[in-house]
C-alpha positions in Angstrom: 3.8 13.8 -26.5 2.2 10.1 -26.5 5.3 9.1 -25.4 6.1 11.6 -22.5 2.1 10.3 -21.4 2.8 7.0 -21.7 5.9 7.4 -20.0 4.0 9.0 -16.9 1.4 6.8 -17.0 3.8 3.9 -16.5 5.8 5.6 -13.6 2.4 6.5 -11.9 1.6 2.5 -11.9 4.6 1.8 -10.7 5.0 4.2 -7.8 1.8 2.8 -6.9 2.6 -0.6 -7.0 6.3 0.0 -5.0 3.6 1.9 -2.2 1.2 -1.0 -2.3 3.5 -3.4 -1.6 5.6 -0.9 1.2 2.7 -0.5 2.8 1.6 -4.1 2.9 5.3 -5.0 4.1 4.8 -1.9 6.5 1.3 -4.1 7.9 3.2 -7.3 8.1 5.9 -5.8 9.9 3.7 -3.8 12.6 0.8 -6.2 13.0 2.5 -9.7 12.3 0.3 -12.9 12.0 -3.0 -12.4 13.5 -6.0 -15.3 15.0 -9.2 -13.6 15.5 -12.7 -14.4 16.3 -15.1 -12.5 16.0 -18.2 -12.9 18.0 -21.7 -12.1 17.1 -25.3 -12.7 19.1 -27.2 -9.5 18.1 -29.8 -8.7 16.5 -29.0 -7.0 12.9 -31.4 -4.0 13.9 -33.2 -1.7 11.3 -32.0 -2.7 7.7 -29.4 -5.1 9.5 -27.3 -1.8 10.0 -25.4 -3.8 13.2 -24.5 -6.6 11.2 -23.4 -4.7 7.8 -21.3 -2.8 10.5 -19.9 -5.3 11.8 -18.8 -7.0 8.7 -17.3 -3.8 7.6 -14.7 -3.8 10.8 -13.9 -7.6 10.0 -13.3 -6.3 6.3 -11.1 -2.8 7.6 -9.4 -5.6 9.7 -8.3 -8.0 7.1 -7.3 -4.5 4.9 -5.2 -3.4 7.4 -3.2 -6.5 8.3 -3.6 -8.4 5.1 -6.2 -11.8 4.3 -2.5 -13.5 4.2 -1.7 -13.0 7.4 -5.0 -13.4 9.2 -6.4 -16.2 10.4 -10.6 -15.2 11.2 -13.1 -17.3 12.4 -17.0 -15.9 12.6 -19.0 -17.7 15.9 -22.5 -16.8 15.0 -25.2 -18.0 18.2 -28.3 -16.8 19.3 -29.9 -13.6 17.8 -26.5 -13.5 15.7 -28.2 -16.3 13.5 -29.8 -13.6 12.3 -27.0 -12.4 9.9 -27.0 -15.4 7.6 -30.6 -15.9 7.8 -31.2 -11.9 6.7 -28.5 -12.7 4.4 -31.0 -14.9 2.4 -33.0 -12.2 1.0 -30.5 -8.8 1.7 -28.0 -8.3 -1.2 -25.5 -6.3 0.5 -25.1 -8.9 3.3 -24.7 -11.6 1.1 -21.9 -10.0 -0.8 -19.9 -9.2 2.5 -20.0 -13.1 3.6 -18.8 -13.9 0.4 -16.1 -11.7 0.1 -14.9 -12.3 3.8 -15.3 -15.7 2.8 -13.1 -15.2 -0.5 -10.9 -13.6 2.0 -10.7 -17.2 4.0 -12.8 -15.7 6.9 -14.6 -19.0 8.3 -18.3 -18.7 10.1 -18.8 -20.9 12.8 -23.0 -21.5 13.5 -23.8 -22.5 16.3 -25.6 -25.8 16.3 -27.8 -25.1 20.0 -29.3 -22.4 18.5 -30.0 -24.3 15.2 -31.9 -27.2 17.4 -33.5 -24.7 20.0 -35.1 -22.4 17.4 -35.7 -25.2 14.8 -33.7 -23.3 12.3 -32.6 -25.5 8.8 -29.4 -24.0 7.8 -29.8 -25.6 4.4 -32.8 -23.8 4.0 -32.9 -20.5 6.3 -29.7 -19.3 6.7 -27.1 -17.8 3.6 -24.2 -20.5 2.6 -24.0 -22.4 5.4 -22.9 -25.9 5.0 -23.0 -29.1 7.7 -19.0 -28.1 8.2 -19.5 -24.5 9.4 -21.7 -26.0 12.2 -20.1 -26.1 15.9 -21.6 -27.8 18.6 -21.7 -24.7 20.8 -20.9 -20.9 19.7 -20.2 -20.2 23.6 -18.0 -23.5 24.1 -16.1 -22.4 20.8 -15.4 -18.9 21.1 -13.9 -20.8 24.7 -12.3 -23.4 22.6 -11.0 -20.6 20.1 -9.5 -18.3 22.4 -7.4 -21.6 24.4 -5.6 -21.7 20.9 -4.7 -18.2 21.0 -7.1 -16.3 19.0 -8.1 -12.9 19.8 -11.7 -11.9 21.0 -13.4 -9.2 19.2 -17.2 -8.5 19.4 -18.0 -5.6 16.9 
């Protein structure tokens, strides 16, 4: 009897695994390599529902096509700021920056708005680092979709 268990355990993991990776190859082979940026200048709203929202479709995007065959970039200006900086303190947006950044999703902050609302991203806004900074979010989501990346605003 352990036996005949063990022995449908095993072909249950394995069936799973053989439709994991179909459907994964099934991804691939419909959506292909993907560029996308996402764009973001909204405020978060009550509870930063907007923004949880919107890194939910960035997250259903990378699950459908595959963080291996996605290329993301995040351009955060304006009122958008407001995702990292509500990040500081709000648990459940800091864990879906990190995991879209485990997922090699890169945010691009938009210097302007850093300079014209005197805002330190060392101390104000969630994991940002002199790197993630662009000169302009406008000029990059510009610069960004010249190289063939897709525009999305969620």
């Amino acid at each position: 009897m352990k036996y005949l268990l063990s022995l449908c355990l095993t072909t249950a993991l394995v069936v799973t695994a053989l439709f994991a990776q179909a459907t994964d190859a099934q991804a691939e082979e419909r959506y292909g390599k993907q560029k996308v940026v996402y764009h973001i200048n909204y405020d978060g709203g009550q509870d930063d529902k907007k923004y949880r929202g919107a890194m939910r479709n960035i997250q259903n995007h990378i699950n459908a096509v595959g963080a291996d065959n996605m290329d993301i970039k995040i351009v955060l200006h304006g009122n958008g700021l407001g995702l990292l900086s509500q990040a500081k303190t709000n648990e459940l947006l800091q864990g879906q920056v990190l995991e879209l950044k485990g997922q090699n999703a890169d945010f691009h902050v938009c210097n302007n708005t850093l300079k014209g609302r005197k805002i330190s991203y060392e101390n104000d806004l969630f994991d940002v680092f002199e790197e993630d900074i662009v000169p302009s979010g406008v000029a990059e989501l510009s610069h960004l979709q010249m190289q063939g990346y897709t525009y999305i605003k969620p």
